[in-house]
VOVO-569580 format. One record per atom (N, C-alpha, C): x negated, y negated, z; atom name. Coordinates in Angstrom, 3 decimals, always signed. Each point is the difference from the previous one (the first is absolute). Layout:
VOVO-569580
[[X; Y; Z]; 'CA']
...
//
This chain:
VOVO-569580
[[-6.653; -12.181; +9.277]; 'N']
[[+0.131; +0.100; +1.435]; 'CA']
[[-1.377; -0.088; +0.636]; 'C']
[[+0.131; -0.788; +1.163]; 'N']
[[-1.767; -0.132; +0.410]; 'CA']
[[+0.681; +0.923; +1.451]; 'C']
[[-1.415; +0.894; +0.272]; 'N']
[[+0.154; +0.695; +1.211]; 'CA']
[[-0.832; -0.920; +1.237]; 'C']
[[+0.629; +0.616; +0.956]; 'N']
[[-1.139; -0.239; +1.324]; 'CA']
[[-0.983; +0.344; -0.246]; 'C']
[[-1.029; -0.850; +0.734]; 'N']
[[-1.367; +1.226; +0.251]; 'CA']
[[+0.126; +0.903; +1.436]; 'C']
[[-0.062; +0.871; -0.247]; 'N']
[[-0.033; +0.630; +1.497]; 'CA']
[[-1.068; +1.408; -0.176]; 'C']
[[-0.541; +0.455; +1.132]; 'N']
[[-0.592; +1.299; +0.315]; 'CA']
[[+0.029; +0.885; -0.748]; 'C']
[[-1.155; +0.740; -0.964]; 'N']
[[+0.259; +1.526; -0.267]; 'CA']
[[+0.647; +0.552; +1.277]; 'C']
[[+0.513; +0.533; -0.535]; 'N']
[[+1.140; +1.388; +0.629]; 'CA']
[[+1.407; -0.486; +0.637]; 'C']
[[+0.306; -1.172; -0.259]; 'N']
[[+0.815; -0.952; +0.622]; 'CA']
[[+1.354; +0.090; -0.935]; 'C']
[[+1.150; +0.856; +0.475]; 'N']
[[+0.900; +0.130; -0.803]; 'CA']
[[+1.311; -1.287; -0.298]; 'C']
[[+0.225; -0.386; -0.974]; 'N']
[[+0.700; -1.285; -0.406]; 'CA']
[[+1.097; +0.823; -0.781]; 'C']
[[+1.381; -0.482; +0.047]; 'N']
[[+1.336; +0.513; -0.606]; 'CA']
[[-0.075; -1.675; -0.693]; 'C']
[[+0.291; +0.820; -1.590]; 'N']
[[+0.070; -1.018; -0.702]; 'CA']
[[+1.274; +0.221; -1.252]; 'C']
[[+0.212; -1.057; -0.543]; 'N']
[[+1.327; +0.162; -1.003]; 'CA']
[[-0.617; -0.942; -0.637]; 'C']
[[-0.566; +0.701; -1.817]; 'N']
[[+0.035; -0.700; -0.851]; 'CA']
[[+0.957; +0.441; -1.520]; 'C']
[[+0.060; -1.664; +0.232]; 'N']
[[+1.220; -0.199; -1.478]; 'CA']
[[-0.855; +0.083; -1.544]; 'C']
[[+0.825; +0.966; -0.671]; 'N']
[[-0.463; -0.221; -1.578]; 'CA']
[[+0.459; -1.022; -0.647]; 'C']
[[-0.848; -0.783; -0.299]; 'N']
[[-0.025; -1.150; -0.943]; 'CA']
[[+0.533; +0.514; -1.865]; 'C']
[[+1.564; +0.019; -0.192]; 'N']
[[-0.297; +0.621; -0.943]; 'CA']
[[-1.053; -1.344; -1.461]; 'C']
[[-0.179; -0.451; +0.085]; 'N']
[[-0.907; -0.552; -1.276]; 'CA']
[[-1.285; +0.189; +0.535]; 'C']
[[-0.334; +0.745; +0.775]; 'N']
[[-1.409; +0.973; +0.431]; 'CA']
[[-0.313; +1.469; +0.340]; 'C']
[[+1.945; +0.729; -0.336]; 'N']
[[-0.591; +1.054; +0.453]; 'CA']
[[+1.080; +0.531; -1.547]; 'C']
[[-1.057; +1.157; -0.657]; 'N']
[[+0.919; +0.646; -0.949]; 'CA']
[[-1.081; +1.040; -0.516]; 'C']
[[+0.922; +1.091; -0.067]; 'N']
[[-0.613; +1.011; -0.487]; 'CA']
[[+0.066; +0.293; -1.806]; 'C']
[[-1.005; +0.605; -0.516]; 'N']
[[+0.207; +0.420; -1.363]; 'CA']
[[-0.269; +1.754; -0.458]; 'C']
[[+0.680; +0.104; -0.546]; 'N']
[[+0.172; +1.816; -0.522]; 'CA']
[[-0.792; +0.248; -1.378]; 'C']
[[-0.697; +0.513; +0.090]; 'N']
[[-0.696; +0.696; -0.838]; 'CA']
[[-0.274; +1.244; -0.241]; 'C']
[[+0.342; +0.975; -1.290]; 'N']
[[-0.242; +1.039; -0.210]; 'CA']
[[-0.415; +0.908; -1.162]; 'C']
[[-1.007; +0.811; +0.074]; 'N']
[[-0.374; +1.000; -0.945]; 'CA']
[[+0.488; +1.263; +0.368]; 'C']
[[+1.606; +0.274; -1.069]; 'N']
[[+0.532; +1.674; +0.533]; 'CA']
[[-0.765; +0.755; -1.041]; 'C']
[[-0.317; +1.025; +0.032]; 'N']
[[-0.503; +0.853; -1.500]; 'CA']
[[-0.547; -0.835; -0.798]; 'C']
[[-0.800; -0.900; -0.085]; 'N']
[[-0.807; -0.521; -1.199]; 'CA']
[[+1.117; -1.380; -0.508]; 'C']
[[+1.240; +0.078; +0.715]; 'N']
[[+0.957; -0.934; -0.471]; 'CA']
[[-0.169; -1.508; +1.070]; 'C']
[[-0.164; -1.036; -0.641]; 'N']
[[-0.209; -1.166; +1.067]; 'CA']
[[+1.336; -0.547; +0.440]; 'C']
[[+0.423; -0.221; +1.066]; 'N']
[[+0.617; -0.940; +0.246]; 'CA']
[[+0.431; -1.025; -0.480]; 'C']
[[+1.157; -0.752; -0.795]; 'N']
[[-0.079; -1.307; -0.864]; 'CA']
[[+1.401; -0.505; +0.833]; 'C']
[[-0.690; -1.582; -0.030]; 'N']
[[+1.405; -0.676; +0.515]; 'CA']
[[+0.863; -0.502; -0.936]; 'C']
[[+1.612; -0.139; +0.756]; 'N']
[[+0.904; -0.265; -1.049]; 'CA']
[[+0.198; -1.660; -0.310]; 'C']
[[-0.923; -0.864; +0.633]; 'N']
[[+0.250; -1.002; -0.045]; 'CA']
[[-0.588; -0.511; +1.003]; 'C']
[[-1.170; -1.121; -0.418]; 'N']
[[-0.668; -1.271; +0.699]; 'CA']
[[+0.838; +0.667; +1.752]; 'C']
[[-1.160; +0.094; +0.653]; 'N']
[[+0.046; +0.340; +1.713]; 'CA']
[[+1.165; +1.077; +0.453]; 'C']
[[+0.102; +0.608; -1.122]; 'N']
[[+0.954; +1.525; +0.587]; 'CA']
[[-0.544; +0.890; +1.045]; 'C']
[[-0.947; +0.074; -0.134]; 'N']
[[-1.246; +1.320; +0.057]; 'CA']
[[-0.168; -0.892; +2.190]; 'C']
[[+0.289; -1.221; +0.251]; 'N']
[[-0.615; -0.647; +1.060]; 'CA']
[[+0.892; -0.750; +0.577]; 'C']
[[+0.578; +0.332; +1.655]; 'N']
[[+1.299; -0.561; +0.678]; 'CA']
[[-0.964; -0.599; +1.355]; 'C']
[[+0.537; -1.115; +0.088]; 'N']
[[-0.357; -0.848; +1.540]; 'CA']
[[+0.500; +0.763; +1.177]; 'C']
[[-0.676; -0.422; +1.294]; 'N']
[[+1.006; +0.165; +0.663]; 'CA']
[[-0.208; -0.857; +1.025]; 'C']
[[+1.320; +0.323; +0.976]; 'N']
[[+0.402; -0.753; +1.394]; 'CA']
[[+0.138; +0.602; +0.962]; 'C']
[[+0.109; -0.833; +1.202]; 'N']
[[+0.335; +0.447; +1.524]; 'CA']
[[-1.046; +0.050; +0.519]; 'C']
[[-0.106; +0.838; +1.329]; 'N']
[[-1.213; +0.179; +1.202]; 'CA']
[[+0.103; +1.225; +0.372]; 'C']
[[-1.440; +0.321; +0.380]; 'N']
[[-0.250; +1.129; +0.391]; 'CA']
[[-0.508; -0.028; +1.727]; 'C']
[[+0.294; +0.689; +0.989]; 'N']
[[+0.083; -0.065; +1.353]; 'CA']
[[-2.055; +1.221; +0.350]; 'C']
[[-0.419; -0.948; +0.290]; 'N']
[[-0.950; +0.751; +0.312]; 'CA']
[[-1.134; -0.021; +1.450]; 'C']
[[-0.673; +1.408; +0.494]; 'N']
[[-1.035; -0.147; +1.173]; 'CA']
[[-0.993; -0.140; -0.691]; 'C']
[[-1.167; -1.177; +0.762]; 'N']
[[-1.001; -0.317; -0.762]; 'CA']
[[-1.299; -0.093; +0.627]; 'C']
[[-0.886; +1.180; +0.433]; 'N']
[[-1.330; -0.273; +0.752]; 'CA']
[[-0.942; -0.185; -0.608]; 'C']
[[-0.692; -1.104; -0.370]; 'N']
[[-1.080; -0.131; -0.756]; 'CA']
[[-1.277; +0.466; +0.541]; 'C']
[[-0.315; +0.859; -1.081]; 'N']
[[-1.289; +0.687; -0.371]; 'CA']
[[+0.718; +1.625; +0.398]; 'C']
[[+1.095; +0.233; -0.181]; 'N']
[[+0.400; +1.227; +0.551]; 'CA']
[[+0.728; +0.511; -0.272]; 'C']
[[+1.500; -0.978; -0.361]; 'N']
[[+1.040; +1.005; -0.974]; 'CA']
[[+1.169; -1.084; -0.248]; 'C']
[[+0.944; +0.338; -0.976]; 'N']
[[+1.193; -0.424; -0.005]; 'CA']
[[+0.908; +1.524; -0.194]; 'C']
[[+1.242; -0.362; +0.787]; 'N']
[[+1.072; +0.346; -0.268]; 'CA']
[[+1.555; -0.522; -0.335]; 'C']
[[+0.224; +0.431; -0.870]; 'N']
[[+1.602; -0.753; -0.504]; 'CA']
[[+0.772; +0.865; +0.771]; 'C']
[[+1.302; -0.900; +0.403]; 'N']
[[+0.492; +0.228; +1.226]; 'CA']
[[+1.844; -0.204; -0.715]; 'C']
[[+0.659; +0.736; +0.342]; 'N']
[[+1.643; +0.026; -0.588]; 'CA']
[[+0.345; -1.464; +0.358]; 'C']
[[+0.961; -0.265; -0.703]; 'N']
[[+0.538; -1.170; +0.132]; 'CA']
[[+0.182; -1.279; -1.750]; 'C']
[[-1.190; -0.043; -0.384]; 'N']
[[-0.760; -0.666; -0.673]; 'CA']
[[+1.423; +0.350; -1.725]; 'C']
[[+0.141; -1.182; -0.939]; 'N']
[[+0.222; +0.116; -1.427]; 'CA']
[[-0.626; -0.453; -1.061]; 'C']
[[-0.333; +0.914; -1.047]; 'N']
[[-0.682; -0.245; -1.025]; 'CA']
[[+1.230; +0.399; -1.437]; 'C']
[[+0.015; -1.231; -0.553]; 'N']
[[+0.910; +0.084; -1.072]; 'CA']
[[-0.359; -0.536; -1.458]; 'C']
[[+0.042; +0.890; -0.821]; 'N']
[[-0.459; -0.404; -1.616]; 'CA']
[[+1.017; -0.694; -0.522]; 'C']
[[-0.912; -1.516; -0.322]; 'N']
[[+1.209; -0.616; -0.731]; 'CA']
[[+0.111; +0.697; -1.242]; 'C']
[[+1.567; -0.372; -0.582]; 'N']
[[+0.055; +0.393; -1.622]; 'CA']
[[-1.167; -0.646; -0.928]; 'C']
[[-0.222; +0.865; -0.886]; 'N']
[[-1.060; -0.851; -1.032]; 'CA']
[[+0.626; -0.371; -1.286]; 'C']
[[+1.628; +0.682; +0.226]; 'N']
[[+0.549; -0.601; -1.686]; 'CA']
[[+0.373; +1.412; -0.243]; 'C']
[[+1.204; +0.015; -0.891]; 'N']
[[+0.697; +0.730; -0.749]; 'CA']
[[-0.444; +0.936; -1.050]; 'C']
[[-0.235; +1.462; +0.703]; 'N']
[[-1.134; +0.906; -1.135]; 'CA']
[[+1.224; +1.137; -0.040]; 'C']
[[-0.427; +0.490; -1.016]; 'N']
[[+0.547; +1.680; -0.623]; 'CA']
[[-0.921; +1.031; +0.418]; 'C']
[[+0.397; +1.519; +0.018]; 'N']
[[+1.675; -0.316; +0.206]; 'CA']
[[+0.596; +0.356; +1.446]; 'C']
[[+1.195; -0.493; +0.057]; 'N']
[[+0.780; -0.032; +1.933]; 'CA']
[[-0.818; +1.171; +0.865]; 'C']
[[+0.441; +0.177; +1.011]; 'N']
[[-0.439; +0.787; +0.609]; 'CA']
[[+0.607; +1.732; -0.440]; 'C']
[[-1.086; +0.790; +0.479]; 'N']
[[+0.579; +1.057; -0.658]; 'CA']
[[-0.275; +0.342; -1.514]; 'C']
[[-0.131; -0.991; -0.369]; 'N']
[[-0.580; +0.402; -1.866]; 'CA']
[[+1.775; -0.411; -0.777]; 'C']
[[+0.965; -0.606; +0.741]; 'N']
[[+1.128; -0.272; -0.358]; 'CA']
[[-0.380; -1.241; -1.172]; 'C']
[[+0.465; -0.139; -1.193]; 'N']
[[-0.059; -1.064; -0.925]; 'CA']
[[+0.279; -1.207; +0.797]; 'C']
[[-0.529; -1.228; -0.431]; 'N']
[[+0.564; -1.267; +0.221]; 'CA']
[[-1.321; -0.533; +0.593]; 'C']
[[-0.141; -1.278; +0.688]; 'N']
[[-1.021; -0.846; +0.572]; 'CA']
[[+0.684; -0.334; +1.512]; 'C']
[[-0.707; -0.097; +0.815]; 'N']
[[-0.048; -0.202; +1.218]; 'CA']
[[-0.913; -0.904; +0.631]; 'C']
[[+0.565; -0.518; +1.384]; 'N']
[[-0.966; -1.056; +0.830]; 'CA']
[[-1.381; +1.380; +0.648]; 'C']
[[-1.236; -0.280; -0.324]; 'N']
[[-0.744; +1.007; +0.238]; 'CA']
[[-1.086; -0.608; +1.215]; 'C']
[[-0.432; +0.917; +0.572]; 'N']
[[-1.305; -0.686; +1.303]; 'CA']
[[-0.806; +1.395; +0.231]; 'C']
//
């Protein structure tokens, strides 16, 4: 997304979209000395989508503003279901 140029202190309402093949988070963890291991090639890391609704004064602040969706795509079928229930599930 290219912005305007406009004024420090000059407030702009903006809505940007997540690109999911640019936006994805990854989980990593050390509980008690125990590492984190994934169950399979990109378990551990879900994309995501939608837009987020935001106020935007440059050099001064942003605020995210209601409205806006952010959604994790599935990354593939991991163990186990939700809940700790046996079986494999669509996971994000």
């Amino acid at each position: 997304m290219v912005c305007p140029v406009v004024a420090a202190g000059q407030l702009q309402r903006m809505v940007l979209a997540l690109d999911p093949a640019r936006s994805s988070v990854t989980l990593s963890a050390n509980v008690g000395g125990s590492i984190m291991r994934q169950q399979g090639m990109g378990s551990l890391t879900t994309r995501y989508s939608g837009g987020v609704i935001l106020d935007y004064v440059p050099g001064v602040s942003v605020q995210f503003l209601p409205g806006g969706v952010v959604s994790a795509v599935n990354s593939g079928n991991w163990q186990p279901r939700a809940a700790g229930v046996a079986g494999s599930a669509p996971a994000n």
